[in-house]
N, C-alpha and C positions, 0 to 999 in steps of 0.2 A: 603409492597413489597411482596405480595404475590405470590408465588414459586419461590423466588430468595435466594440465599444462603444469612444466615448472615453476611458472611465474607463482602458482598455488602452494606449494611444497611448505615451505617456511612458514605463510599464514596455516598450513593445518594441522603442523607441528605446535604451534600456539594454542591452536584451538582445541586439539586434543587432549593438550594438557591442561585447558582448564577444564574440561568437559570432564575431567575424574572418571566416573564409575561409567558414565552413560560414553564415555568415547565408543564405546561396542558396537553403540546403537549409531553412532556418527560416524564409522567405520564399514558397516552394514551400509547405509545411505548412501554410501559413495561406490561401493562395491557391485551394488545392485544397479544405481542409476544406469540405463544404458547411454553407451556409448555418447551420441548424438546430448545428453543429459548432463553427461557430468561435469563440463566445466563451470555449468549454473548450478549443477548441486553442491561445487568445490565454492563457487561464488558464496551461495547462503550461509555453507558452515565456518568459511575462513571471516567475514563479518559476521556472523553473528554473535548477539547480546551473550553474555555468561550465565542470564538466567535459561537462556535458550538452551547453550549449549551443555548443560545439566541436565535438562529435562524432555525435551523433543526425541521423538521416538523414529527411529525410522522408516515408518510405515505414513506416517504425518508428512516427512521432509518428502520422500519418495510421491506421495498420492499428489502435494499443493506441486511438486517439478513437474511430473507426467499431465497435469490438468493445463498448466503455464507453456509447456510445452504444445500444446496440441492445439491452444486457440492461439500458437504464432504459427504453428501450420493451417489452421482454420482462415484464420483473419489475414487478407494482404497488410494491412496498415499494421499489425503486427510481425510482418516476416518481413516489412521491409527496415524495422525501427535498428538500429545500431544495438549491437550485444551490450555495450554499458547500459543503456537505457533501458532495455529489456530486462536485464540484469537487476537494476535497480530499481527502475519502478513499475515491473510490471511481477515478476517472479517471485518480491517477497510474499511470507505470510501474513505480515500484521505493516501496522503504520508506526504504534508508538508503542505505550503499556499495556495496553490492553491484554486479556486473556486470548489466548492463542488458539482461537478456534477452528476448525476444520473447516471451512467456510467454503471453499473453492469449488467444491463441487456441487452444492447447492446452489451456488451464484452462477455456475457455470450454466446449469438445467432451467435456472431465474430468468435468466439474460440474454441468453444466444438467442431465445426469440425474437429480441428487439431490436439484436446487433446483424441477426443476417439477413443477407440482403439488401443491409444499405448501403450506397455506392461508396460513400468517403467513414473516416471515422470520424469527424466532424457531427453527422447524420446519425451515426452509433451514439457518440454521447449524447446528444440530443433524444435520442429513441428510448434511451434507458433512462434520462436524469426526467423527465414529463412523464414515468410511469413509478417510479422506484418508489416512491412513499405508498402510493397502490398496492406495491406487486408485496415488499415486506410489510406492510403494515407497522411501521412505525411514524409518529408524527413528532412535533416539537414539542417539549413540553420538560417545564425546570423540576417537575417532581422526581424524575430518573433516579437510580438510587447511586448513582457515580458518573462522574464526566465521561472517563476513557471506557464508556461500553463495547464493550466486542460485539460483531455482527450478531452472532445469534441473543445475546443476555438483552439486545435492545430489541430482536425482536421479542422473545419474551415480556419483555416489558410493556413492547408495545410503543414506546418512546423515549427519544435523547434530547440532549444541548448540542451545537456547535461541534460540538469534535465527534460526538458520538454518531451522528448524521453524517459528517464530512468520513468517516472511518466506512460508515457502509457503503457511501458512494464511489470511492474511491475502490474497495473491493470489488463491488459492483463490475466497475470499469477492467479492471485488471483481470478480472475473471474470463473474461472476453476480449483479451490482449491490446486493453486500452492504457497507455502508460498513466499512473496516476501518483499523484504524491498529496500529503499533509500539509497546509499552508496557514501561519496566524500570528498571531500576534500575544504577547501576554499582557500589553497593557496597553488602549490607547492613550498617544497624548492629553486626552483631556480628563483620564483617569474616570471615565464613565465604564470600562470593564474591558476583557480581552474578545476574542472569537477567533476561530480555526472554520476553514474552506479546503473546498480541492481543487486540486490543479492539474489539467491534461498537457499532455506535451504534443502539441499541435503546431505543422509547419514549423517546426522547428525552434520551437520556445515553449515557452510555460505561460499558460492560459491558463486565469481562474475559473470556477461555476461554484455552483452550492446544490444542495439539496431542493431548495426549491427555486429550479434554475430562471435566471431570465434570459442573456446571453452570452455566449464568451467573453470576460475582461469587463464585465456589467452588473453592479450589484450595489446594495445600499451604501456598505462601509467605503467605497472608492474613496471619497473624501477624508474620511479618518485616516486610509491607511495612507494617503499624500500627505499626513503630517509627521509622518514618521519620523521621529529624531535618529539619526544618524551618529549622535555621539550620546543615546543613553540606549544600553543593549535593552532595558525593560520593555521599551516603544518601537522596536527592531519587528519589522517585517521576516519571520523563519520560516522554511522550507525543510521537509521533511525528509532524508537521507539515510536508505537502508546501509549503505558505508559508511561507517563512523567518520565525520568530520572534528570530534574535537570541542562542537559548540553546543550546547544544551541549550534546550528551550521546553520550558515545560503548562501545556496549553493550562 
């Protein structure tokens, strides 16, 4: 694994061997990333999913690093964010199950209009989340033919639920080196239904928004999610992590 930090070695030894047939193509990805690239392209393959590491091609891994890369050279608020966070919530490809779309660089073409030239990224989320139902043409709506739609199958569509809204947003953001993660709940306390939101990493924490944003940390469910049982995982407040933690939560 040459120019990839040691601390990687062991995870891509793992990784390679579950990846079977397709290790070629995850061998190629790392081989090619440049320099300045590959301890985030060592990042994606040593975490990633098993169905990922099967099936992803290196032309895919390679194209979503080089776009990730360029809007943390693009954007200050991205080149100043910490390599973990960068790492993890800005560089992956997908949020949860979803089909793994090529997304990056169309959101990248979507979006940079909205994100440059603003002075804070505060201002970028804001710029992007008051046009985004505009710019993809998708709205809410429970007809969707699956919760976890991928960015493009919802544009197709035309429209999502909750998670399928919170997945574009959230790409949206990342496209343009805004850290963004998956955030919900699978059931509220009072057993009226779940929902999933996004969350940027702002000043140094985690801020919620939605799709049709109001303001940071400011939304209908507030209330529901302060009932949050603490001792029933069901009614558990989860947060969305391209590193496996261990904990599933399934929107």
């Amino acid at each position: 694994y040459s120019g990839v930090p040691k601390f990687y070695h062991t995870l891509l030894d793992s990784a390679m061997a579950k990846a079977g047939a397709n290790s070629a193509e995850l061998q190629k990805a790392l081989a090619e990333a440049p320099k300045e690239q590959k301890e985030g392209m060592a990042y994606l393959i040593s975490y990633m999913p098993k169905r990922d590491l099967t099936t992803l091609s290196a032309a895919f891994l390679l194209e979503n690093t080089d776009l990730a890369y360029k809007a943390r050279a693009k954007y200050k608020w991205c080149a100043e964010l910490p390599d973990s966070v960068f790492f993890n919530e800005v560089l992956p490809y997908a949020s949860i199950s979803e089909t793994r779309d090529a997304w990056r660089k169309d959101y990248f073409e979507r979006f940079a209009k909205y994100a440059d030239g603003q002075p804070s990224m505060v201002d970028a989320i804001f710029a992007i989340a008051r046009k985004i139902n505009k710019e993809v043409e998708v709205e809410y709506n429970t007809k969707r033919s699956k919760v976890d739609l991928s960015p493009l199958e919802a544009m197709k569509e035309h429209m999502a639920t909750c998670t399928g809204l919170s997945i574009i947003l959230t790409d949206a953001f990342r496209a343009v080196g805004i850290p963004s993660r998956l955030a919900g709940t699978a059931m509220w306390t009072n057993f009226k239904g779940n929902h999933t939101w996004s969350e940027v990493w702002v000043d140094k924490k985690w801020q919620f928004i939605e799709f049709y944003p109001d303001t940071l940390d400011k939304s209908w469910f507030v209330a529901d999610a302060g009932k949050a049982d603490p001792d029933n995982p069901l009614h558990w407040i989860y947060a969305v992590s391209y590193k496996p933690t261990n904990l599933y939560y399934y929107p």
